[in-house]
C-alpha positions in Angstrom: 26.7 -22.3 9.0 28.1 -22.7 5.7 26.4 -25.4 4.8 22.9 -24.5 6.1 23.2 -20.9 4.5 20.5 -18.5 6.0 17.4 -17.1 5.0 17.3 -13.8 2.4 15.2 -12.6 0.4 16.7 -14.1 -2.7 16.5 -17.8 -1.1 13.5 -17.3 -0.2 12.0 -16.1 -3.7 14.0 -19.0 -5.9 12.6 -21.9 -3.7 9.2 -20.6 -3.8 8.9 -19.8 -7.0 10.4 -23.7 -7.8 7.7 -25.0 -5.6 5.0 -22.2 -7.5 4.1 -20.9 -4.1 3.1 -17.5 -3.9 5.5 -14.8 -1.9 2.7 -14.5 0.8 1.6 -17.9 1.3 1.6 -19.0 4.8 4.2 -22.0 4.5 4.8 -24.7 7.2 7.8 -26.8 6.5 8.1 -30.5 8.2 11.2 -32.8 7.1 11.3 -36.0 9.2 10.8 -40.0 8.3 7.2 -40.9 7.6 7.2 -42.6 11.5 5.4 -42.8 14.7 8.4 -41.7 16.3 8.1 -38.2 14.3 4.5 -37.5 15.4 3.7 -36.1 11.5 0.2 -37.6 12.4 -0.1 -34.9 14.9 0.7 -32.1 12.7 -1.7 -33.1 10.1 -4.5 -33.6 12.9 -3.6 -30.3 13.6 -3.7 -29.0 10.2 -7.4 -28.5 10.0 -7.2 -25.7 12.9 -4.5 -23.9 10.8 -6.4 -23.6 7.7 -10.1 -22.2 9.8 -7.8 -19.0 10.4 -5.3 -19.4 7.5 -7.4 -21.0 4.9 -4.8 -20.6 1.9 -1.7 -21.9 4.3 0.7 -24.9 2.7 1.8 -27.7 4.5 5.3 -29.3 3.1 6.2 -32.7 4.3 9.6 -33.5 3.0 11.0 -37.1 4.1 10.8 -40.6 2.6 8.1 -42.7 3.1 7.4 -45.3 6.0 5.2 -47.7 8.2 2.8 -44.4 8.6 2.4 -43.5 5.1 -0.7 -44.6 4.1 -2.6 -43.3 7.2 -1.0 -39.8 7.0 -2.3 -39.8 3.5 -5.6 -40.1 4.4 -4.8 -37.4 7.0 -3.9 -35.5 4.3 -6.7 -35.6 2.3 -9.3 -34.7 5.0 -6.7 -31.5 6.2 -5.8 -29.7 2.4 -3.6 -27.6 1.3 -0.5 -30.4 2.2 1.9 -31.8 -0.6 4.0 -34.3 -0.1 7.9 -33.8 -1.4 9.3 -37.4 -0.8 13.2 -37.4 0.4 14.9 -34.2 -0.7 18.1 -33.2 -1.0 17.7 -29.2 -0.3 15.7 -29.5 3.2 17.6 -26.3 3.9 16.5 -24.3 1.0 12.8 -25.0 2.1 13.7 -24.3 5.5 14.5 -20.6 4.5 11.2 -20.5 2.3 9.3 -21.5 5.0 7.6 -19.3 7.6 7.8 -21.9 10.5 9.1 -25.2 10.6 7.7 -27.9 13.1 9.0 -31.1 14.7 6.1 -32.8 16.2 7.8 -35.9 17.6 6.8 -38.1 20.0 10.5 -39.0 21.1 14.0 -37.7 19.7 17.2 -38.9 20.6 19.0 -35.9 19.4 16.6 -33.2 17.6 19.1 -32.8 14.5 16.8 -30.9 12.6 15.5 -28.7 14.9 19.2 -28.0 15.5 19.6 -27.4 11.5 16.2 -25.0 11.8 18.3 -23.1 14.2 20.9 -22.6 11.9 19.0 -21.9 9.1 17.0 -19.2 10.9 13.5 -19.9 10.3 11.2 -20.0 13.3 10.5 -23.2 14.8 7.2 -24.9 16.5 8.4 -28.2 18.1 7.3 -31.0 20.6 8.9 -30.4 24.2 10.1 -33.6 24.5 13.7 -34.4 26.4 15.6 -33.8 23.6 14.1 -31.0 21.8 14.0 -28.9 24.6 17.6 -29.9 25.1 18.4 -28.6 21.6 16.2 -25.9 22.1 16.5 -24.3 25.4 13.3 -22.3 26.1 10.9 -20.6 24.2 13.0 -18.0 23.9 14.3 -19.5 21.2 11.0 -21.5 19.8 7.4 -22.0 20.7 7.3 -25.8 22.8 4.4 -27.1 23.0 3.4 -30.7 24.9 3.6 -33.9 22.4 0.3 -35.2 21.0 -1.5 -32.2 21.3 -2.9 -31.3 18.0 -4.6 -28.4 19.6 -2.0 -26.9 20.9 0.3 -27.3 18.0 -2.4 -25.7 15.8 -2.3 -22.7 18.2 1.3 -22.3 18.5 1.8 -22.4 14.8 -0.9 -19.7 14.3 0.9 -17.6 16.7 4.1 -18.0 14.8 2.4 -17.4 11.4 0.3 -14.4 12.8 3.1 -12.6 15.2 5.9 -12.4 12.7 7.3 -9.9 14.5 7.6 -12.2 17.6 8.9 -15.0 15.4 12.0 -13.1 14.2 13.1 -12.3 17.9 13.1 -16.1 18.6 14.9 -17.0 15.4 17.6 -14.2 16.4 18.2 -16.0 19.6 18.2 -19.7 18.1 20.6 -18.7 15.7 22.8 -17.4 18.3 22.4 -20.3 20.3 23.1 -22.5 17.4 26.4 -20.4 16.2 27.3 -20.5 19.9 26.6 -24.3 20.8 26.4 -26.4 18.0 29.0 -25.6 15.3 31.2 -27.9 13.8 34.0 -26.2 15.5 32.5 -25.9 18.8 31.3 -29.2 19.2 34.6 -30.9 18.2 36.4 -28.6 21.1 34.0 -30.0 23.3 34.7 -33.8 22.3 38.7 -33.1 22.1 38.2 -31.5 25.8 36.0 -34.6 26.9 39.0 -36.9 25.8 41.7 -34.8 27.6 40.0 -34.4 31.0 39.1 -38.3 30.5 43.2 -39.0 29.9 44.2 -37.1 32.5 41.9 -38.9 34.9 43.2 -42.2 33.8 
């Protein structure tokens, strides 16, 4: 938690104003590889549906540069309103400037920033795949919706962006969960328990 930090009202402001975004732009916030695996191609089909309701919403894509690239550039182009950052170091500073966060993968193995979302606190729209909903729980804690569904991710992002109110409960559990679960400190007891029942058994 220390490292993530949370979301204020400060945060929020300084990262926004570094990235000249307006205090009530509607900002969505994806940080992954530029892969199949991450499903960014998704999100930016999905894109266009966002901006008929929200037409002055943002799109951040934060993340270095792979085999998709070039296609999700042209995605880009036909969607608007979407800037790419490149690799960044402060993923968690735009997390708490962000009004959702989404995780569109296809497959995870872990959902480590989905996890880090949790932390963070900012509300989070993400593929229910094995792992994420792992991570995740239930939506309780974030709107799931089925991989590969631009459709559907469009809507569940609108909801999130529309129903702020909504959003927050969700975040309050997530972060819960994540204080609860996925701490340094508790995940360590949990390996240093694995070892000693294993020892024990041998």
């Amino acid at each position: 938690p220390e490292l993530l930090g949370s979301v204020t009202p400060e945060r929020r402001a300084a990262v926004r104003a570094g990235l000249e975004l307006a205090a009530d732009t509607p900002v969505v916030l994806a940080a992954a590889r530029q892969q199949y695996q991450k499903g960014l191609d998704v999100l930016l089909e999905a894109w266009p549906k966002v901006r008929a309701e929200l037409p002055d919403a943002v799109l951040l894509l934060a993340g270095s540069p792979g085999t998709e690239t070039a296609g999700l550039r042209k995605l880009a182009d036909l969607a608007g309103n979407v800037r790419f950052l490149g690799p960044r170091s402060d993923v968690f500073d735009l997390m708490a400037a962000s009004d959702a966060f989404a995780v569109p993968s296809r497959w995870e193995g872990l959902g480590s920033a989905a996890m880090e979302a949790m932390g963070v606190g900012v509300p989070l729209v993400c593929a229910d795949v094995a792992a994420l909903r792992e991570t995740v729980g239930s939506e309780d804690y974030a709107r799931l919706v089925p991989p590969e569904r631009p459709g559907e991710l469009a809507a569940a992002l609108l909801e999130t962006l529309g129903d702020p109110s909504a959003a927050a409960l969700r975040v309050k559990a997530a972060r819960a969960r994540f204080l609860t679960r996925f701490t340094l400190h508790h995940v360590s007891g949990q390996m240093v328990e694995f070892y000693e029942r294993s020892l024990r058994r041998g």
